[in-house]
N, CA, C and O atoms as a GROMACS GRO file, in nm:
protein
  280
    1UNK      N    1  -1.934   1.886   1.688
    1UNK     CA    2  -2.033   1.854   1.588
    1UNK      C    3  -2.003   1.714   1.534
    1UNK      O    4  -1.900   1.688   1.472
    2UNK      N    5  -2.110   1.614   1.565
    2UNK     CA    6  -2.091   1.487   1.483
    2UNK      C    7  -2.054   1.462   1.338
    2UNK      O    8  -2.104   1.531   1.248
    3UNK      N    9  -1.973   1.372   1.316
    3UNK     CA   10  -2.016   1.340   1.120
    3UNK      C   11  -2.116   1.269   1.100
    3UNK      O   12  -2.085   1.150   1.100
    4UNK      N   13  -2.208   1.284   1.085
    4UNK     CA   14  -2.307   1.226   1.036
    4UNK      C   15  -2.349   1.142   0.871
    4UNK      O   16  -2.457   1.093   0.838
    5UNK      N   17  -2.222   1.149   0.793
    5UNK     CA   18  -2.186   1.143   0.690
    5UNK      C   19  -2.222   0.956   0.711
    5UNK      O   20  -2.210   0.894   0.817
    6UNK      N   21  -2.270   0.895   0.565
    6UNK     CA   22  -2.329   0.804   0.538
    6UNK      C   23  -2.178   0.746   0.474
    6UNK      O   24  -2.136   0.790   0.367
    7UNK      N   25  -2.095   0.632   0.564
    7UNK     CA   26  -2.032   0.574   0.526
    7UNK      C   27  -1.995   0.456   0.433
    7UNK      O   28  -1.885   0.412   0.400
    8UNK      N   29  -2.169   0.406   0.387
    8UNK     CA   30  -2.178   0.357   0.297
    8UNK      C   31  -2.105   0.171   0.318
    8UNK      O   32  -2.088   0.126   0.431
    9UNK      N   33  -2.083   0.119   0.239
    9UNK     CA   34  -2.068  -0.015   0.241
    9UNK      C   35  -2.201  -0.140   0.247
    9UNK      O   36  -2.316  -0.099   0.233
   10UNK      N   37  -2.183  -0.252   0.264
   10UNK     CA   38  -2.290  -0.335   0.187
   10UNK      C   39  -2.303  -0.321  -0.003
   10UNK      O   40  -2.203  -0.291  -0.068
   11UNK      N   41  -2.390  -0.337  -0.046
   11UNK     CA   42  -2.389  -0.285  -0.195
   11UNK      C   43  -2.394  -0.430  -0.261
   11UNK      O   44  -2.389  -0.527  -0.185
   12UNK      N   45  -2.403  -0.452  -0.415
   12UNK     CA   46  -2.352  -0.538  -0.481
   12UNK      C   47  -2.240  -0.558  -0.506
   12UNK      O   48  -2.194  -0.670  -0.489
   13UNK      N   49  -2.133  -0.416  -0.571
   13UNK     CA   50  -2.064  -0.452  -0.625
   13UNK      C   51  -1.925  -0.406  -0.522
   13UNK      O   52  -1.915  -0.287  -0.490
   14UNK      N   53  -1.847  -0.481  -0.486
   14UNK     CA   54  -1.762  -0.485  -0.372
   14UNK      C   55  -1.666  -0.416  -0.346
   14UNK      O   56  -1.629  -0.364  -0.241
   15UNK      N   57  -1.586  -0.417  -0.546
   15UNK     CA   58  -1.524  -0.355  -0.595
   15UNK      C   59  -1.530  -0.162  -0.565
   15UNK      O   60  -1.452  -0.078  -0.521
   16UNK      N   61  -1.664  -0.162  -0.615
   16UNK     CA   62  -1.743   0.015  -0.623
   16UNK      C   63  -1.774   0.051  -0.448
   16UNK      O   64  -1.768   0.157  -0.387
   17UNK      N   65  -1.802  -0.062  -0.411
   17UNK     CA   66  -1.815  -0.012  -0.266
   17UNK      C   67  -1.688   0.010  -0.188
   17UNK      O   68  -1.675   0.104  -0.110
   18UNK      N   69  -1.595  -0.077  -0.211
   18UNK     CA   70  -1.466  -0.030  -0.177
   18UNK      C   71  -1.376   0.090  -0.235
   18UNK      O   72  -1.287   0.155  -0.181
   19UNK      N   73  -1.438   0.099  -0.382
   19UNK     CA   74  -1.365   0.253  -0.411
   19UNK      C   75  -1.413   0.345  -0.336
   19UNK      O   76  -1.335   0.423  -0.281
   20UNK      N   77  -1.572   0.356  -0.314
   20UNK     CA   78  -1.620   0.471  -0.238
   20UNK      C   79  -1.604   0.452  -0.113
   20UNK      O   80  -1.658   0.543  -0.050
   21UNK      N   81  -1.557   0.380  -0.050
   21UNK     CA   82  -1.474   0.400   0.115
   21UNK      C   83  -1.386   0.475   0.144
   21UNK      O   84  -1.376   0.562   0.230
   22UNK      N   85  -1.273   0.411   0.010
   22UNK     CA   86  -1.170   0.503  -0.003
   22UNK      C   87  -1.169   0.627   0.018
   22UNK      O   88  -1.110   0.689   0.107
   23UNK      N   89  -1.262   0.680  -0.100
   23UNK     CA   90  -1.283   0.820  -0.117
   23UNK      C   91  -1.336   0.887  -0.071
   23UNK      O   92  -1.358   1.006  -0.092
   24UNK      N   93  -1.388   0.773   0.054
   24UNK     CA   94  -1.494   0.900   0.184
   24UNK      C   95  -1.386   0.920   0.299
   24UNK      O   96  -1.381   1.018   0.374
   25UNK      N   97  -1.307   0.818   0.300
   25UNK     CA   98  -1.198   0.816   0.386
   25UNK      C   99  -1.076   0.932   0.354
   25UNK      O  100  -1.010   1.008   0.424
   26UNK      N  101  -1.084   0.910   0.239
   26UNK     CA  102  -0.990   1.011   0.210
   26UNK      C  103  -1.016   1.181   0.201
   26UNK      O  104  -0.940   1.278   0.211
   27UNK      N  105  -1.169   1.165   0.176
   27UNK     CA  106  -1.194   1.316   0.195
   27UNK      C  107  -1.173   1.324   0.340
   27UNK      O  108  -1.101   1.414   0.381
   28UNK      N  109  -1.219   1.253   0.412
   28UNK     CA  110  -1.211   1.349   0.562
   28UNK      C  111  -1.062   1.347   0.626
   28UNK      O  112  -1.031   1.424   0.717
   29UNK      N  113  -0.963   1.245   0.566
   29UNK     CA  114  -0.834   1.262   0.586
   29UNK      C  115  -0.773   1.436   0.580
   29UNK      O  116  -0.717   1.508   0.662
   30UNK      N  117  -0.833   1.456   0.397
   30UNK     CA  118  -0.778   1.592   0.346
   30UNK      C  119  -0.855   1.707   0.459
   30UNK      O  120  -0.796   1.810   0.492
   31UNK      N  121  -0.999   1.672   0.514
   31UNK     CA  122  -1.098   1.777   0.557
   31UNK      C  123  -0.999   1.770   0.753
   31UNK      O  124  -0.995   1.883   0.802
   32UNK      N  125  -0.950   1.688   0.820
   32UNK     CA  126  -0.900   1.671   0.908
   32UNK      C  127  -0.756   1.770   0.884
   32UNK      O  128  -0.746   1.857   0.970
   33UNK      N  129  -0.656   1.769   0.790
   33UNK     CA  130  -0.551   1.811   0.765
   33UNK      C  131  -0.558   1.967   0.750
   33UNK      O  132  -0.484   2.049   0.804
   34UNK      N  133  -0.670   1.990   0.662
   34UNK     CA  134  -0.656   2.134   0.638
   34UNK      C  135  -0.716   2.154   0.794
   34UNK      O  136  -0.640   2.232   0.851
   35UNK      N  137  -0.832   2.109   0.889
   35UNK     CA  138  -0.815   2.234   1.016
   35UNK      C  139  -0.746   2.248   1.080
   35UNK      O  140  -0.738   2.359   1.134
   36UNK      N  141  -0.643   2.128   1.118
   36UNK     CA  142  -0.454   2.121   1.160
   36UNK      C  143  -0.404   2.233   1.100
   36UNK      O  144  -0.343   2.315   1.169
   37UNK      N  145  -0.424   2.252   0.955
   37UNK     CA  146  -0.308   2.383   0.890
   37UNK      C  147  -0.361   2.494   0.990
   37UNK      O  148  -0.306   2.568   1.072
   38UNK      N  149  -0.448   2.482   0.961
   38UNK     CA  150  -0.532   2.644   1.081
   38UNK      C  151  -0.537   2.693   1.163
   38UNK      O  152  -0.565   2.810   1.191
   39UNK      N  153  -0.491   2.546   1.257
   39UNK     CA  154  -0.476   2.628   1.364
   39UNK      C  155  -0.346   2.648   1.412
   39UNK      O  156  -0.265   2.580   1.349
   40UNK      N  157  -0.297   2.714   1.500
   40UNK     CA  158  -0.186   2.782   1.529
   40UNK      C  159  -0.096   2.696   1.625
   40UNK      O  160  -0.120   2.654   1.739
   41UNK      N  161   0.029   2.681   1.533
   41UNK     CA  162   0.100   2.590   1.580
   41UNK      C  163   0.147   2.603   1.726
   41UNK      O  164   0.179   2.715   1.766
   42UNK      N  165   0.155   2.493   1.812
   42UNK     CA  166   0.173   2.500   1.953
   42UNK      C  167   0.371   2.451   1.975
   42UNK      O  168   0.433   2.351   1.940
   43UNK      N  169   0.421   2.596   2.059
   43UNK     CA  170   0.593   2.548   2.069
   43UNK      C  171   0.574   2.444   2.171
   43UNK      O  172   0.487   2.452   2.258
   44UNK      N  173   0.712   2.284   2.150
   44UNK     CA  174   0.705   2.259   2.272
   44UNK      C  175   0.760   2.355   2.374
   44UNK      O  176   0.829   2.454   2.354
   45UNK      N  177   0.704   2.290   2.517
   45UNK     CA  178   0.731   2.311   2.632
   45UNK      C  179   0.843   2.203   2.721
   45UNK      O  180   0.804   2.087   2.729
   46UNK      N  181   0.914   2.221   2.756
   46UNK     CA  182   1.001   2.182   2.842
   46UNK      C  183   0.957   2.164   3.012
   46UNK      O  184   0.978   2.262   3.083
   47UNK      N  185   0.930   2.109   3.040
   47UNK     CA  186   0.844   2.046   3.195
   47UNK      C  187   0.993   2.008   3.275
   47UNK      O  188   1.083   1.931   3.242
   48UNK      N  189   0.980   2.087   3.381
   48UNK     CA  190   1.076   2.051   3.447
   48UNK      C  191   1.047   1.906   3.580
   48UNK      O  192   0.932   1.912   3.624
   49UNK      N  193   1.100   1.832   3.619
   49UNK     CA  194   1.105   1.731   3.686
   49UNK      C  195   0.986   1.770   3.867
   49UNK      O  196   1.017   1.853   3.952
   50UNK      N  197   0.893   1.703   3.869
   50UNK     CA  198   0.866   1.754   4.009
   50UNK      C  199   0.957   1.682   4.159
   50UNK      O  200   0.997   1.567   4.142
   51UNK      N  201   0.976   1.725   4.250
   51UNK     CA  202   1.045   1.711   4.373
   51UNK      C  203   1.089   1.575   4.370
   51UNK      O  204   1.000   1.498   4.404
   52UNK      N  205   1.174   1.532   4.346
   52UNK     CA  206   1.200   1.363   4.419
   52UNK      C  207   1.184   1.305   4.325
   52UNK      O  208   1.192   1.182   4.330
   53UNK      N  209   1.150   1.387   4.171
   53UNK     CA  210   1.100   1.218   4.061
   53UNK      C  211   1.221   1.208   4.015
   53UNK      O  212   1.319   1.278   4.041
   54UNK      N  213   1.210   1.107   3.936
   54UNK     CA  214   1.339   1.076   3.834
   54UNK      C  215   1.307   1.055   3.699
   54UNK      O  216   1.224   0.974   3.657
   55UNK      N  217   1.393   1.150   3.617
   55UNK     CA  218   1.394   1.168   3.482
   55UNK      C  219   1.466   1.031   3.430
   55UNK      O  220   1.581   0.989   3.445
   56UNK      N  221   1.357   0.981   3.366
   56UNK     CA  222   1.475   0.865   3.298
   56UNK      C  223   1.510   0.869   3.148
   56UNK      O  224   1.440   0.888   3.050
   57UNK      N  225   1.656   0.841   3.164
   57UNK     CA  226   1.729   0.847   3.032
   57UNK      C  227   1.751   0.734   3.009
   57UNK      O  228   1.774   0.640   3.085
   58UNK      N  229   1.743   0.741   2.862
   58UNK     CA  230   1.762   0.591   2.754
   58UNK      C  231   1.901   0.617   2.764
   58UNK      O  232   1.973   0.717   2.764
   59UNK      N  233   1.920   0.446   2.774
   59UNK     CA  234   2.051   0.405   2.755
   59UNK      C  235   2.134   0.465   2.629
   59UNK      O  236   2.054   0.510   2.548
   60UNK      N  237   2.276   0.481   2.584
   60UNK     CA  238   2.305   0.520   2.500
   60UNK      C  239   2.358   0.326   2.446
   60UNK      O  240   2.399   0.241   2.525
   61UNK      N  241   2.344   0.314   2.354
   61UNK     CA  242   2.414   0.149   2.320
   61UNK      C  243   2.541   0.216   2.240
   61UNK      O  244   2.559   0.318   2.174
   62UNK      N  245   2.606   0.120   2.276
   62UNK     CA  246   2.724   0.088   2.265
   62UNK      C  247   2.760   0.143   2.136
   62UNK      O  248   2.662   0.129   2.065
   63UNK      N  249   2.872   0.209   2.060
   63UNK     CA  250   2.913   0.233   1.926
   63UNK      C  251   2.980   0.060   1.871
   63UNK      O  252   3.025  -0.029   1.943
   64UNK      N  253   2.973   0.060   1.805
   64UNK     CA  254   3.000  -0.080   1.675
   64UNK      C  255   3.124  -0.041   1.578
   64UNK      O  256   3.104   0.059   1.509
   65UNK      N  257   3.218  -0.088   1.568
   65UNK     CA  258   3.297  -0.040   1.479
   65UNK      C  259   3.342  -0.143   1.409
   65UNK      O  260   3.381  -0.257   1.435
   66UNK      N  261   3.323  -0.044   1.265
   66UNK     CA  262   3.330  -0.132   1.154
   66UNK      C  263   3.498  -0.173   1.094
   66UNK      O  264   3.576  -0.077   1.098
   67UNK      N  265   3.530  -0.245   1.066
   67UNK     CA  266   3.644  -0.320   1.008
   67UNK      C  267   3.688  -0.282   0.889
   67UNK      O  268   3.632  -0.351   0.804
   68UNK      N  269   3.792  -0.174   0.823
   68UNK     CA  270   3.813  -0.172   0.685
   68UNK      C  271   3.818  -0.285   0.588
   68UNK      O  272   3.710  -0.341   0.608
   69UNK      N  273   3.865  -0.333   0.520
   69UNK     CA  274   3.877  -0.461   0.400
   69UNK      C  275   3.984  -0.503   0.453
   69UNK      O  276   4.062  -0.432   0.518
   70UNK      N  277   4.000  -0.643   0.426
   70UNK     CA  278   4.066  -0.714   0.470
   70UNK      C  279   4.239  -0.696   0.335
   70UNK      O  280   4.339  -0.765   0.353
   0.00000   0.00000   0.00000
């Protein structure tokens, strides 16, 4: 289903038109979040490697060691 919701902007006052951006933005932020709460959280999955590929691992860098006081 489209939003069809009138996003508004142009106007005189730049100020008022920018508050009400905000606050259209921000409703559909909150209206986006709550149908995330709803729906049912997905576990990851663990994918195992196919034939011949290669899993690549990040380097580990180096440990740094720090110097007590002189």
């Amino acid at each position: 289903m489209a939003d069809r919701r009138n996003w508004g902007g142009g106007g005189d006052d730049l100020k008022e038109s920018t508050q009400c951006m905000i606050e259209r933005i921000w409703e559909s932020l909150t209206d986006i979040r709550a149908r995330m709460d709803q729906q049912a959280p997905v576990p990851p999955v663990a994918v195992p490697p196919w034939d011949g590929e290669i899993v690549p691992v990040a380097p580990v860098p180096p440990r740094v060691e720090v110097s007590g006081s002189r």
